[in-house]
C-alpha positions as CSV (number, residue, x, y, z in Angstrom):
1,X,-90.7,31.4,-73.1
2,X,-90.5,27.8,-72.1
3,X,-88.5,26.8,-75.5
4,X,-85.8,29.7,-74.0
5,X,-85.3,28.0,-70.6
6,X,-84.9,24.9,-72.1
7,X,-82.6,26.2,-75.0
8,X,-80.9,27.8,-71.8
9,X,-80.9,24.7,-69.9
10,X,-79.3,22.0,-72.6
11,X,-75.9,21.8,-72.0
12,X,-73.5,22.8,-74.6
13,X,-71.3,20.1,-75.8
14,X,-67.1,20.4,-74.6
15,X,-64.7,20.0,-77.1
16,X,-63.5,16.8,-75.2
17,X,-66.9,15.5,-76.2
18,X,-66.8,16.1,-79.2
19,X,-63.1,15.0,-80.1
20,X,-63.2,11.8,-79.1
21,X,-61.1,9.3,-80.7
22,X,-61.5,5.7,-81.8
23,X,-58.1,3.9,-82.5
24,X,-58.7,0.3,-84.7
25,X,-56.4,-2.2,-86.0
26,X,-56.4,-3.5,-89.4
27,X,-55.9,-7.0,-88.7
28,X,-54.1,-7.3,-92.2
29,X,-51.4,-5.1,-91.6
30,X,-51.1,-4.3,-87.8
31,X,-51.7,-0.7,-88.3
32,X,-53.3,1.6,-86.1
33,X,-55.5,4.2,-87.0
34,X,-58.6,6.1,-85.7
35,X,-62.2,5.3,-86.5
36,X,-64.0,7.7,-88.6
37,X,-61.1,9.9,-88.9
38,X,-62.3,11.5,-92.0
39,X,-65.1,12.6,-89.9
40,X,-63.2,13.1,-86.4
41,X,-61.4,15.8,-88.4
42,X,-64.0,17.7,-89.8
43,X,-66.2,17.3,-86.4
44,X,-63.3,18.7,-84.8
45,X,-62.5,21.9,-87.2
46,X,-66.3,22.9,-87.2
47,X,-66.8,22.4,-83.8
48,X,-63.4,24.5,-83.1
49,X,-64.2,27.3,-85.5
50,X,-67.9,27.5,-84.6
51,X,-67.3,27.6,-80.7
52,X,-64.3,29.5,-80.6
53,X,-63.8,32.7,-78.7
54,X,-61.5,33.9,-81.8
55,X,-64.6,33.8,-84.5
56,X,-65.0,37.5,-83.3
57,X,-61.7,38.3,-80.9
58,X,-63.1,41.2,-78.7
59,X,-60.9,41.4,-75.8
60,X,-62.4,44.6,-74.3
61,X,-65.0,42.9,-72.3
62,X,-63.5,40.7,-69.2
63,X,-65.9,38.0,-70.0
64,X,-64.1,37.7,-73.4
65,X,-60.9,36.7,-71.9
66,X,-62.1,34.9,-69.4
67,X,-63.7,32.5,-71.7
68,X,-60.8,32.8,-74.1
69,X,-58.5,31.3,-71.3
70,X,-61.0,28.3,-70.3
71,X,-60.9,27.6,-74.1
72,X,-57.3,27.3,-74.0
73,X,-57.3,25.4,-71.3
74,X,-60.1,22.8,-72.8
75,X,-57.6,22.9,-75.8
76,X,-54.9,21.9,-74.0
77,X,-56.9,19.4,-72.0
78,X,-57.9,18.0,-75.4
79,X,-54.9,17.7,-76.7
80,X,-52.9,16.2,-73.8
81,X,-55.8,13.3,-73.8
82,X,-55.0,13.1,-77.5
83,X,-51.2,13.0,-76.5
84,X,-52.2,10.2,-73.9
85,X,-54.1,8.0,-75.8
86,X,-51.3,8.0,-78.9
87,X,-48.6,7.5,-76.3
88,X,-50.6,4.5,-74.7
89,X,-51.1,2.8,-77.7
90,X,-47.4,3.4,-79.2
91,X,-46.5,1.7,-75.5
92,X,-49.1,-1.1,-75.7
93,X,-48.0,-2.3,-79.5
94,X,-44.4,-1.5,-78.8
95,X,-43.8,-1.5,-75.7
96,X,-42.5,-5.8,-75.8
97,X,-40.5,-5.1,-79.0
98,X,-38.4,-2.0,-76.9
99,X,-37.9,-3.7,-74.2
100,X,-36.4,-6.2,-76.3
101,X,-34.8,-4.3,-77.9
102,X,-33.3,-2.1,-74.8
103,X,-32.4,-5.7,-73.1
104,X,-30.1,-6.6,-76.6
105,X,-28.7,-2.9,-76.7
106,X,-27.3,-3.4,-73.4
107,X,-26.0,-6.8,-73.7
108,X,-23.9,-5.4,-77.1
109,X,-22.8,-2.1,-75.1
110,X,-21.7,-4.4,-72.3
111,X,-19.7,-6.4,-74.7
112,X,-18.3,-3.6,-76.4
113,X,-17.2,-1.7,-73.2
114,X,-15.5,-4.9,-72.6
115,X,-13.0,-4.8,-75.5
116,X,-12.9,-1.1,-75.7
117,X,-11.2,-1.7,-71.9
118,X,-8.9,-4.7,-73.1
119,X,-7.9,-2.2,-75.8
120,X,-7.0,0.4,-74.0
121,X,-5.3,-1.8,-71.3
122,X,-3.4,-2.8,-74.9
123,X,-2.6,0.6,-76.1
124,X,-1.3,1.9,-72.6
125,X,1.0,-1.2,-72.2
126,X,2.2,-0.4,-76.1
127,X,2.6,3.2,-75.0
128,X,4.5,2.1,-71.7
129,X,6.5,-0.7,-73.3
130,X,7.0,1.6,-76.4
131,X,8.7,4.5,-73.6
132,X,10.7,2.2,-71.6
133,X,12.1,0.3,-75.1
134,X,13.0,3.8,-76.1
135,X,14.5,4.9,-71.9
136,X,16.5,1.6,-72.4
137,X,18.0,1.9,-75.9
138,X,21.9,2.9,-75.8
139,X,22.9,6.2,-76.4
140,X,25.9,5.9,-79.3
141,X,28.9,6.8,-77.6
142,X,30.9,8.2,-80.7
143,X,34.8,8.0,-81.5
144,X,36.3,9.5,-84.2
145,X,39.3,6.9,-85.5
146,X,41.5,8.5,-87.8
147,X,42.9,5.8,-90.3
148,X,46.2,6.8,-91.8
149,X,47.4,4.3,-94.1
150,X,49.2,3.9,-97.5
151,X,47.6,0.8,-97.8
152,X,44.0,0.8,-99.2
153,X,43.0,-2.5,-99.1
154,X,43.9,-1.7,-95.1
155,X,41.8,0.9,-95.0
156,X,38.5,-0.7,-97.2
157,X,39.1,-3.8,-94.2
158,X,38.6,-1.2,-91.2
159,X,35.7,0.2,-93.3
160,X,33.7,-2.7,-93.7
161,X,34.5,-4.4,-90.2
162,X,33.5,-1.1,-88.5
163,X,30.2,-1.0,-90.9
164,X,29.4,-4.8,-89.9
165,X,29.5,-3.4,-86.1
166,X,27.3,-0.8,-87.0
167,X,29.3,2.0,-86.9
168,X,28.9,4.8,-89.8
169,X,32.0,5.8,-91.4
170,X,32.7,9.0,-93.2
171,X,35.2,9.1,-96.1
């Protein structure tokens, strides 16, 4: 009777207890990993499938899914820790080296919002000077000469002094 109580009495281990998480640095390389995870792994999967609510799903009795929710609550409470602790160390070894990094980004985007402006203030005075070159140029005012002549050398000379002024001459 006295062994029950006590068996009764010890407290059972939570899953945050028992997936707990060492992270190390290997010094030669610079990469993190956990301690143990070889073991961390396997604690964690026994642990999970001997505890769990799901070994034998019986969701007729109240107290089933009662303890089937605080289960997936202590999941999720695991695995936000474990979310956490990953993000905390990817911040702590990075964290420098992006801020860096976010400090150069800007100074480059800066720069190249810079010429993308003196481009465009290019391309709209191109477009503008391009619209008032083409407002300004002369409309051809057109006359029709009609040449009559025996002489042809007379008429090859009014040809080529009208092409020369630009004029375009039929015949």
């Amino acid at each position: 009777m006295m062994k029950r109580k006590m068996m009764k009495k010890a407290r059972k281990a939570t899953m945050t207890e028992e997936i707990t998480i060492k992270p190390i640095v290997d010094k030669s390389n610079g990469i993190v990993s956990i301690k143990d995870y070889e073991a961390v792994l396997a604690n964690a999967t026994a642990f999970i499938s001997e505890n769990s609510v799901f070994v034998k799903p019986n969701f007729e009795d109240s107290a089933e899914i009662k303890a089937c929710k605080k289960e997936r609550t202590e999941l999720n409470r695991v695995q936000k820790n474990l979310t956490n602790a990953r993000l905390a160390i990817c911040d702590n070894l990075t964290g420098e080296f992006v801020r860096q990094c976010k400090q150069l980004e800007k100074l480059c985007k800066e720069a190249s919002d810079k010429h993308s402006l003196a481009l465009k203030e290019y391309e709209d005075y191109q477009k503008q000077f391009e619209k008032t070159a083409e407002e300004a140029k002369p409309t051809p005012t057109v006359y029709s000469v009609v040449v009559s002549s025996l002489d042809a050398e007379a008429i090859e000379a009014v040809k080529k002094y009208a092409v020369k002024k630009g004029c375009k001459v039929n015949g």
